[in-house]
VOKE-808856 format. One record per residue (C-alpha): residue number from 0; residue in three letters; chain; x, y, z. Coordinates in steps of 0.5 Angstrom, whole numbers, plus 500, padded with zeros to 3 digits. Layout:
<recs>
REC   num   residu   chaine     x     y     z
REC   NUM      ala        A     X     Y     Z
...
</recs>
This chain:
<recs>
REC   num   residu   chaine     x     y     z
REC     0      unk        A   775   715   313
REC     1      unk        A   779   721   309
REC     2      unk        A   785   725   311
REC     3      unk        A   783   730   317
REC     4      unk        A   783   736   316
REC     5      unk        A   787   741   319
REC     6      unk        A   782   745   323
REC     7      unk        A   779   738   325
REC     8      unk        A   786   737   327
REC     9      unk        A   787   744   331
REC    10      unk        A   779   742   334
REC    11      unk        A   782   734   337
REC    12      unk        A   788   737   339
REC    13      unk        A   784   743   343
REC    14      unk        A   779   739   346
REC    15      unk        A   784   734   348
REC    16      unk        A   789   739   351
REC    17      unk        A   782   741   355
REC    18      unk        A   780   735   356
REC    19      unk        A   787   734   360
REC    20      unk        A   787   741   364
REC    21      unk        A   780   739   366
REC    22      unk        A   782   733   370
REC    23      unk        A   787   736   372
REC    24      unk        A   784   741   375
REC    25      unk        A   779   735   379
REC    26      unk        A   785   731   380
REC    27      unk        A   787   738   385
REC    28      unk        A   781   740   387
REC    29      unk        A   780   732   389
REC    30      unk        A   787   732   392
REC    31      unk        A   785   739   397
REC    32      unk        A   779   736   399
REC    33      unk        A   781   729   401
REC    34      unk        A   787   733   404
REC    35      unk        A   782   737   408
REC    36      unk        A   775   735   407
REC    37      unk        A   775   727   408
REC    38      unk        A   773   723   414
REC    39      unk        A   780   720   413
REC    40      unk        A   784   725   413
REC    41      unk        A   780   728   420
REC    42      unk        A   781   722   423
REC    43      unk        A   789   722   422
REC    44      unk        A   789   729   424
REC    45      unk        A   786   727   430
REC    46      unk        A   791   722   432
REC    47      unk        A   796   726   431
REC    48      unk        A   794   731   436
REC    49      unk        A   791   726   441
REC    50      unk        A   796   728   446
REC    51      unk        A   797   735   444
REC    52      unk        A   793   740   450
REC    53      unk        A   795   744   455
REC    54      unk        A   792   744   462
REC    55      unk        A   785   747   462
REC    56      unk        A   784   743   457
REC    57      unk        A   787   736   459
REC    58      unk        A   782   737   466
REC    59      unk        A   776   738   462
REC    60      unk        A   777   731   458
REC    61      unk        A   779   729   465
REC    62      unk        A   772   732   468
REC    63      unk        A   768   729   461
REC    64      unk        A   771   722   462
REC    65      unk        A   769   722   469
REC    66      unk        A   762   724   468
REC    67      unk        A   761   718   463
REC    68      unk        A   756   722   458
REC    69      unk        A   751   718   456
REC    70      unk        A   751   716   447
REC    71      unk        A   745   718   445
REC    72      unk        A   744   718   437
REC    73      unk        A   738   721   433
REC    74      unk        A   735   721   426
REC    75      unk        A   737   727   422
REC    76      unk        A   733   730   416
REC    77      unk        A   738   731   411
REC    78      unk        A   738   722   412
REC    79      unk        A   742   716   417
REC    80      unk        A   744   718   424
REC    81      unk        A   747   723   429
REC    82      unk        A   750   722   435
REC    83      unk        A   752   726   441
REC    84      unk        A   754   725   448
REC    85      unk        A   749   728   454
REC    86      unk        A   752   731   461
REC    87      unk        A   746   732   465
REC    88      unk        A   746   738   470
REC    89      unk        A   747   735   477
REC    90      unk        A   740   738   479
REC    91      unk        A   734   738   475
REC    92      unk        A   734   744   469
REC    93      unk        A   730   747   464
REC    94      unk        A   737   750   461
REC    95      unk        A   741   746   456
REC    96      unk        A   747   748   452
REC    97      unk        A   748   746   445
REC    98      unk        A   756   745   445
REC    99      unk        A   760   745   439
REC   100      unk        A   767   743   438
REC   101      unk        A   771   745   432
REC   102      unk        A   775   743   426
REC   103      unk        A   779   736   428
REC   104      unk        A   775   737   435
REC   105      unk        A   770   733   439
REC   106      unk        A   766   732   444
REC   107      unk        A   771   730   449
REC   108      unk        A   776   735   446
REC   109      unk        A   771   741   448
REC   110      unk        A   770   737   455
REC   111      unk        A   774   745   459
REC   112      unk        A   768   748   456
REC   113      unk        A   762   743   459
REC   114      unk        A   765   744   466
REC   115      unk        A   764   751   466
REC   116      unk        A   756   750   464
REC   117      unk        A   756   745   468
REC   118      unk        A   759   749   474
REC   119      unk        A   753   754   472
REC   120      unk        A   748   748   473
REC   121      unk        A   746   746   465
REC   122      unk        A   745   740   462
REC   123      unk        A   750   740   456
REC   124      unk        A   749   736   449
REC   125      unk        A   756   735   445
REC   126      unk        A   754   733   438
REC   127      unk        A   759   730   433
REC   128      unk        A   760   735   427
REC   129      unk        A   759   731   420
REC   130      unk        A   766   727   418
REC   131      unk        A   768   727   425
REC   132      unk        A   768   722   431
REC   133      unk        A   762   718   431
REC   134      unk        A   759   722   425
REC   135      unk        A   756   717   420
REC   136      unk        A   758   723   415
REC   137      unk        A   764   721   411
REC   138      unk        A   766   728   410
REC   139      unk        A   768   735   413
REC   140      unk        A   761   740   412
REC   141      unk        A   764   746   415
REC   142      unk        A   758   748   419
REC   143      unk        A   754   748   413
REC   144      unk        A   751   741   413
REC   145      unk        A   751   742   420
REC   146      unk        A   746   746   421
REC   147      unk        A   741   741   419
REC   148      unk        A   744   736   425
REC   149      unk        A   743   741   430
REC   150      unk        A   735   743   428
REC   151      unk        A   735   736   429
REC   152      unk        A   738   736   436
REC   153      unk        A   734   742   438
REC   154      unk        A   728   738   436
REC   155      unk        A   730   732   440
REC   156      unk        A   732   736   446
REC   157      unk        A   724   740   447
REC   158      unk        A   722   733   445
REC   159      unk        A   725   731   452
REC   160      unk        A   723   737   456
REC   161      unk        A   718   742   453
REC   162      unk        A   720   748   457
REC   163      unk        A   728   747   455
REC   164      unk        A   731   754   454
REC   165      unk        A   737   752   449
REC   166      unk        A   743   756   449
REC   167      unk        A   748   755   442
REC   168      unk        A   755   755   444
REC   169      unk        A   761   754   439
REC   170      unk        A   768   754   438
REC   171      unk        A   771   756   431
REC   172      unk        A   768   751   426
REC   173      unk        A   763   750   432
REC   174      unk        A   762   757   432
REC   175      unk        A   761   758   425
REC   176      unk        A   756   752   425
REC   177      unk        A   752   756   431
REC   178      unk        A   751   762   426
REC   179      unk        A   750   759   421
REC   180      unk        A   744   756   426
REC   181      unk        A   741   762   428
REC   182      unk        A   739   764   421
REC   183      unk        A   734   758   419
REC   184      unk        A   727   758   424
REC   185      unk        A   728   756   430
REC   186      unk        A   724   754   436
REC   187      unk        A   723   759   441
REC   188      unk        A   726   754   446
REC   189      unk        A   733   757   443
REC   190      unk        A   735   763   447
REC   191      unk        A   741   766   445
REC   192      unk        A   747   763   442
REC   193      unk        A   755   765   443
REC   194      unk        A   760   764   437
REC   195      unk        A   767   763   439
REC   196      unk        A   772   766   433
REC   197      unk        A   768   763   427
REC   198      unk        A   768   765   421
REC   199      unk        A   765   769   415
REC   200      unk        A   764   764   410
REC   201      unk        A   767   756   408
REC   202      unk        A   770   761   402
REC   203      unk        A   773   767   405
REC   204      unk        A   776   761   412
REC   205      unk        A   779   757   406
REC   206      unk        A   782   762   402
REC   207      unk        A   786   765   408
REC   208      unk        A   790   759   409
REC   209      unk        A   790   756   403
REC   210      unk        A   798   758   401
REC   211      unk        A   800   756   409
REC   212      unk        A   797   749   409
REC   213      unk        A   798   749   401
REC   214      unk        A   803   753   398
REC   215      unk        A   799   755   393
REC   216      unk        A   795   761   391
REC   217      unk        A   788   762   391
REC   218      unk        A   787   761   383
REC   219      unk        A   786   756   380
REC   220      unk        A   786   752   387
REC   221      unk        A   781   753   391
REC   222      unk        A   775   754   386
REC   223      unk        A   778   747   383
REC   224      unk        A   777   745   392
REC   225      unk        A   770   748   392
REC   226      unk        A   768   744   385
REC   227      unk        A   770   738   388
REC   228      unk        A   766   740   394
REC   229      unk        A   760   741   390
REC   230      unk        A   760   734   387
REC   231      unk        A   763   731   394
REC   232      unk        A   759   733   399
REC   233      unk        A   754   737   397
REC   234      unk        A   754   744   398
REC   235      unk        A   758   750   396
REC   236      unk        A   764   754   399
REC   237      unk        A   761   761   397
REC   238      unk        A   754   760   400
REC   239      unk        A   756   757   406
REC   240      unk        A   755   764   409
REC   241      unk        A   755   766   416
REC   242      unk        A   755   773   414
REC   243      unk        A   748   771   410
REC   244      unk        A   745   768   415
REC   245      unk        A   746   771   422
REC   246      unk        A   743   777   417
REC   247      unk        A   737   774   418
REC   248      unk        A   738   771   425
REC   249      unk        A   734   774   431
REC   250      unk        A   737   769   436
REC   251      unk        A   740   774   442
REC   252      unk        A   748   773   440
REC   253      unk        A   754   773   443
REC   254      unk        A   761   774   439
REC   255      unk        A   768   773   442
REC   256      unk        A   775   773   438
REC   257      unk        A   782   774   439
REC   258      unk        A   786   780   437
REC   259      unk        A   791   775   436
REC   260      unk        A   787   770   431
REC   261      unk        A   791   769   425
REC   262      unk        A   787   762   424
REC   263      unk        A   780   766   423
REC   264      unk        A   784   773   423
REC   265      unk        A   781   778   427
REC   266      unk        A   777   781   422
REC   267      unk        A   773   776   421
REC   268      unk        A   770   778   428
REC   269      unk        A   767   785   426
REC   270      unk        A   764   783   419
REC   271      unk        A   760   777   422
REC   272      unk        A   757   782   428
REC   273      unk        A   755   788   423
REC   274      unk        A   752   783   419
REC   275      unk        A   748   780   425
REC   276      unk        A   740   782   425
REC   277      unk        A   739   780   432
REC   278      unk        A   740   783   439
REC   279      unk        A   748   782   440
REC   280      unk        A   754   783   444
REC   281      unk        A   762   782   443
REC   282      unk        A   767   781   447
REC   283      unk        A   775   781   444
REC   284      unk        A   780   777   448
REC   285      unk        A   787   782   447
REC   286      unk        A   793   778   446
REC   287      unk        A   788   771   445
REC   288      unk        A   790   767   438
REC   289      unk        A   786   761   435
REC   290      unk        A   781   759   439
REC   291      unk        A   785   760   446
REC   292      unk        A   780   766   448
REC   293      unk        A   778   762   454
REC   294      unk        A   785   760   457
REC   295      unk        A   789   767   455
REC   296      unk        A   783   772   460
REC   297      unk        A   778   766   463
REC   298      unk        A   776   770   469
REC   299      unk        A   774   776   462
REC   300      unk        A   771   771   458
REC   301      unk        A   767   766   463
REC   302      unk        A   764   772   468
REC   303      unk        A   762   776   460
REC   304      unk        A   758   768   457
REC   305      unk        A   755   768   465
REC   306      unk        A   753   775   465
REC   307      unk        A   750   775   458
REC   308      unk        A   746   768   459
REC   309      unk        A   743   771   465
REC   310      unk        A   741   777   462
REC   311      unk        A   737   774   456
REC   312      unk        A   734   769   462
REC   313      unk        A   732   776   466
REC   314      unk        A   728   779   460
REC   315      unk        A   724   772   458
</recs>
């Protein structure tokens, strides 16, 4: 072969200078969602914060132990297995909720919540969200995925009573599993929803605290995570909508957040509610950050589920 040409020089030394930004640009997105987004690193997560709970919600692991859920795993559309643990009402009821823990959550962990149905005389299921716990998934969907699971879930339980009347409950990633729920079709068994401090989108959650749980600016960082999400685990941070999809949802609804909420900022709360189709309420917990509505005003927030769970079953 002759002597390349310098244009032939300039074109491989292009090609191989992009070949090497582009694997890098994988290696960070790779990095980030493994960081993030793997069953591994939500497991580690976990561990470290096995101890770390304030009273309300050490008595709520204490109640979930002591009433001993039953293990109940079913198939789901998207393939394999989900599981979730059961607490059923100590009286017969047609009224289920759905309770849905959030990022590093899990059934267990949401056990202060289940009381509280429980107290009100509902059965609860505590579904494990994918790359969490006993989930078969070994990465993190964001809600995304999720909403799959929980049809599946709706289904199982209208398949054991035929009158059940759902209630979807969620807190943050939970939260936002529940309205991204309420904008597929869903049985009419599902009565109403209540979301606590979810977010707008997968994106818009992620970009809010990329520079304090990185150091990093958005750009190039985070559309090098979503990439790696894409290829990954399947589905695109940007489409990954609840704004979309309670846009479509005619599930009665009821948003509560925190003023203080930097995690999913506080602004998050008034985007999701004006977008909601659907019959809907919102309660704002002055004073509350990430997650912690329920423990900052308890008495506000549970008499506002109660009443609004009543009032949907006064006008069915």
């Amino acid at each position: 072969m002759g002597k390349k040409s310098s244009s032939e020089k300039l074109v491989i030394a292009a090609a191989s200078a992009g070949a090497a930004v582009g694997a890098a640009y994988l290696a960070v997105g790779n990095a980030i969602f493994n960081k993030t987004m793997s069953k591994k690193s939500i497991a580690k997560k976990m561990d470290e914060k096995k101890n770390e709970y304030d009273g309300i919600t050490k008595e709520g692991m204490e109640w979930f132990d002591s009433a001993s859920p039953a293990k109940v795993k079913i198939v789901t559309p998207r393939g394999g297995y989900v599981h979730g643990e059961i607490i059923l009402a100590d009286e017969p009821s047609d009224v289920w909720v759905i309770v849905i823990h959030g990022y590093t959550g899990s059934p267990r962990r949401m056990g202060s919540f289940g009381k509280r149905f429980h107290e009100m005389g509902y059965n609860c299921l505590f579904p494990y969200l994918c790359g969490h716990g006993a989930s078969e998934s070994n990465y993190v969907a964001m809600g995304w995925n999720d909403r799959i699971d929980i049809k599946a879930w709706i289904d199982y339980i209208i398949n054991e009573n035929a009158n059940a009347k759902i209630v979807l409950f969620g807190l943050s990633m939970g939260a936002a599993t529940v309205m991204m729920t309420t904008g597929e079709p869903l049985e009419s068994n599902v009565v109403c929803a209540i979301e606590d401090c979810g977010y707008t989108s997968v994106w818009d959650e992620c970009r809010a605290n990329m520079k304090d749980a990185y150091g990093l600016p958005t750009f190039p960082f985070l559309s090098a995570a979503r990439s790696a999400t894409m290829l990954r685990a399947g589905y695109d941070m940007k489409k990954a909508s609840c704004i979309e999809q309670v846009s479509r949802s005619v599930t009665p609804t009821l948003f509560i957040h925190g003023d203080k909420d930097d995690f999913v900022p506080f602004w998050m709360q008034e985007r999701v509610y004006r977008a909601a189709a659907c019959d809907k309420e919102k309660l704002v917990i002055p004073g509350a950050p990430h997650a912690e509505a329920s423990t900052v005003d308890p008495e506000k927030y549970w008499s506002t589920v109660d009443k609004f769970i009543k009032s949907i079953f006064d006008n069915n």
